[in-house]
C-alpha positions, 0 to 999 in steps of 0.5 A: 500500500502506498503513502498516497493511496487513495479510496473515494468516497463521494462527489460533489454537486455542480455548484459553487467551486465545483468543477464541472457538472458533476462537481469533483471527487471526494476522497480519503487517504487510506492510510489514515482511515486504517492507522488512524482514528476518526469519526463521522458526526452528524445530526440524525439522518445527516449520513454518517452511517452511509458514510461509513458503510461507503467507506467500509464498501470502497476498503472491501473493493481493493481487499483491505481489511476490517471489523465492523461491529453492528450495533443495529444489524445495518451492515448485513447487505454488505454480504450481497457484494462481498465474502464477509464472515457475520457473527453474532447472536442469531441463526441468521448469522454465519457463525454464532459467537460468545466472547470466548471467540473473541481470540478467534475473530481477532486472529481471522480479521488480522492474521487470514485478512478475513472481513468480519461483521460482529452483529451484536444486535440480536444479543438479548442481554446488552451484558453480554453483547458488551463482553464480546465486544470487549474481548474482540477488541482487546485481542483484536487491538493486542494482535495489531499492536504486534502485527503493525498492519493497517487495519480498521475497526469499525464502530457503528453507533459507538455512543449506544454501547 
């Protein structure tokens, strides 16, 4: 991956400083997304879940990796373009999952590049949703702590849980 690489994730309207009827390309810098930190703000209805989920589209097109944990089931439809693991608490889910698969799903995300929905939505108690999202994340982020690879995890909903 190059310093300067590059995932586009909207265009502009025609308009004030647009170039062109279409307006020009918004992109973001893909080593930023993947080492960095960052959120996406808005008031409700403003896009920051299509932001997110064009973003996770657009890193899944050129192969990068990625966790996402789904706090409302928002992310299944990814499935229709793309191999990704769902897990989580329902029969929908390709694999059901406790927190003692945390180690698991960290290893799969990070050392087999393996994209990953954690989908805690169908879990009926929220204590348990929290304690596999806790173990995701601490083996997950003490895996990428020793690998040093560009990797994003992404929260949706942050706030709820």
């Amino acid at each position: 991956m190059s310093r300067n690489e590059q995932i586009t994730v909207a265009q502009t309207t025609g308009g004030k400083g647009a170039a062109g009827p279409r307006g020009r390309s918004v992109s973001l810098p893909v080593v930023e997304l993947l080492t960095g930190r960052g959120f996406v703000t808005g008031k409700s209805g403003s896009g920051k879940s299509n932001t997110a989920s064009v973003v996770a589209e657009e890193l899944l097109s050129q192969g990068f990796g990625l966790l996402i944990i789904d706090v409302d089931g928002e992310y299944y439809g990814l499935k229709e373009q793309f191999e990704i693991l769902h897990c989580g608490a329902d029969e929908e889910c390709d694999v059901q999952v406790t927190a003692d698969h945390g180690e698991r799903l960290a290893s799969l995300a990070l050392e087999r590049n393996v994209p990953i929905i954690l989908d805690v939505s169908g879990f009926i108690e929220d204590e348990v949703a929290d304690d596999v999202v806790a173990s995701v994340a601490k083996h997950l982020f003490a895996k990428a702590k020793k690998q040093k690879q560009p990797f994003l995890c992404l929260v949706e909903e942050v706030h709820e849980d």
